[in-house]
C-alpha positions, 0 to 999 in steps of 0.5 A, a space after each residue: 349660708 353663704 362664705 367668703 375664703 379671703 387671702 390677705 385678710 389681716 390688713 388693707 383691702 383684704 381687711 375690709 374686704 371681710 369687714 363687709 362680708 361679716 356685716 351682710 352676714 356672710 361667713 368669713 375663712 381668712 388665709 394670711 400669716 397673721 390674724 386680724 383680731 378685730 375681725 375675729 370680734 365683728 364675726 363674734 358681734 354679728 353672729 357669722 362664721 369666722 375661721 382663720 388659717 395662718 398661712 405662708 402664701 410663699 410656700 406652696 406645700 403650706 397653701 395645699 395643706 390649709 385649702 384642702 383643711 378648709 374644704 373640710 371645713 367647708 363641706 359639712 356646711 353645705 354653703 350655697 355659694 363659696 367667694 374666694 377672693 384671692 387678695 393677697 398680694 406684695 409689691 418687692 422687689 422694687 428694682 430693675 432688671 439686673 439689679 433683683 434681689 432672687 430671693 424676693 423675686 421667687 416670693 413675689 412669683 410664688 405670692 402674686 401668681 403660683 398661690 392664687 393659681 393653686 388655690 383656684 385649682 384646688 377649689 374648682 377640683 373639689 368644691 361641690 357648690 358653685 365658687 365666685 372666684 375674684 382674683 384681685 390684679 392691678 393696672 400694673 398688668 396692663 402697663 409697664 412700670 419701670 421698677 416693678 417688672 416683677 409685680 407687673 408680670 405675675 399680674 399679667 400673668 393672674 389676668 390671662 389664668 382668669 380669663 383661661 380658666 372662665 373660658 373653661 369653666 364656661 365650656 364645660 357648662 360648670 357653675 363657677 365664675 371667674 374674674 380678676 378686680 383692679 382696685 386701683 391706687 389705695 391708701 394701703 401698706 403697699 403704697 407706703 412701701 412704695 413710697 419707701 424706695 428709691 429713685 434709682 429703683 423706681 423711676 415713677 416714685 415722685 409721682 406716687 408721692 403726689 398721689 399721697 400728697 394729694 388725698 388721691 389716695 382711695 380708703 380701702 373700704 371704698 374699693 372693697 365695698 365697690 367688689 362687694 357690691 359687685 359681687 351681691 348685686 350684679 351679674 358678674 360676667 366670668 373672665 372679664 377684668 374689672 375696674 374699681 374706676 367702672 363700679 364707683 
């Protein structure tokens, strides 16, 4: 049987995310503080594996704690494939630099990038079947955006450790893939916290508001069913990045 490790599982992209993989009979782990319910039930409809672990991604000794749990999990199983889909993601703090809030700089630093880095580090060490590893980034790591220094650094950073990381595993002549995934603008929470700031903050944010305005705002299902596909019916090319613009 096949698996699916998902952060950020409980809403948005991670939400749908898992959706699909219950519905093509994949077994579902889910990683966040809170459980999506719903997802509980669809697992339970469809007869697949579901497990949740509440976790504070913000917290590195939590993250150890609950991925060594699930490769316990995990290893009596024997899963043919294990995707893991680091998912989980925040976009605060919205301010420029001198003006950023420390507390919520160390949490987007620990969410964005530390806990996506450990947790591919602990699979690739112990996992003993081959990973698909996506690590979901965004155009933000390719361009600065003023107000969001934060956010486009850690993604910036999540695209380099991907295509480091691939490299590696390449050398070595192990079964692992990495990539990362830009799944573009989404009609997601994050979006409404955008909106939500102010233009001292955000320089770019009456555009964003059109975006919403608009209807150029893609459900996330759309993005999550375009990786998906990605996933199941091609021939990912390890540490390359992406696009949601070249699967769709």
């Amino acid at each position: 049987m096949k698996f699916a490790i998902i952060t950020g599982a409980s809403k948005g992209l991670g939400s749908s995310i898992a959706e699909r993989m219950i519905s093509e009979k994949i077994g579902v782990i889910t990683v966040s503080r809170t459980e999506n319910a719903e997802l509980r039930e669809k697992a339970l409809v469809n007869k697949v594996f579901y497990q949740h672990f509440s976790c504070n991604l913000a917290v590195p000794e939590e993250v150890e704690k609950n991925f060594q749990e699930i490769l316990s999990v995990l290893e009596p199983k024997k899963a043919e494939v294990i995707y893991v889909i680091n998912n989980a993601g925040v976009i605060d703090p919205i301010a420029t630099a001198g003006t950023l809030d420390h507390q919520a700089l160390i949490a987007n630093v620990q969410i964005n990038l530390i806990a996506p880095l450990m947790i591919t580090n602990i699979l690739l060490k112990n996992a003993c079947v081959p990973l698909k590893i996506v690590n979901v980034s965004s155009g933000a790591a390719e361009r600065p955006i003023q107000g969001w220094s934060a956010y486009c650094s850690t993604k910036a950073g999540l695209n380099m450790f991907t295509e480091t990381a691939a490299a590696e595993q390449i050398t070595a002549g192990a079964p692992h893939e990495i990539i990362a995934f830009s799944p573009g603008i989404m009609d997601t929470d994050m979006q409404g916290t955008i909106r939500s700031s102010s233009k001292e903050a955000f320089n770019d944010l009456e555009k964003f508001k059109e975006y919403k305005e608009q209807g150029m705002l893609r459900p996330a299902h759309v993005v999550a069913d375009a990786l998906v596909n990605l996933l199941l019916d091609a021939q990912i090319e390890s540490g390359k990045i992406y696009r949601v613009n070249e699967l769709i």
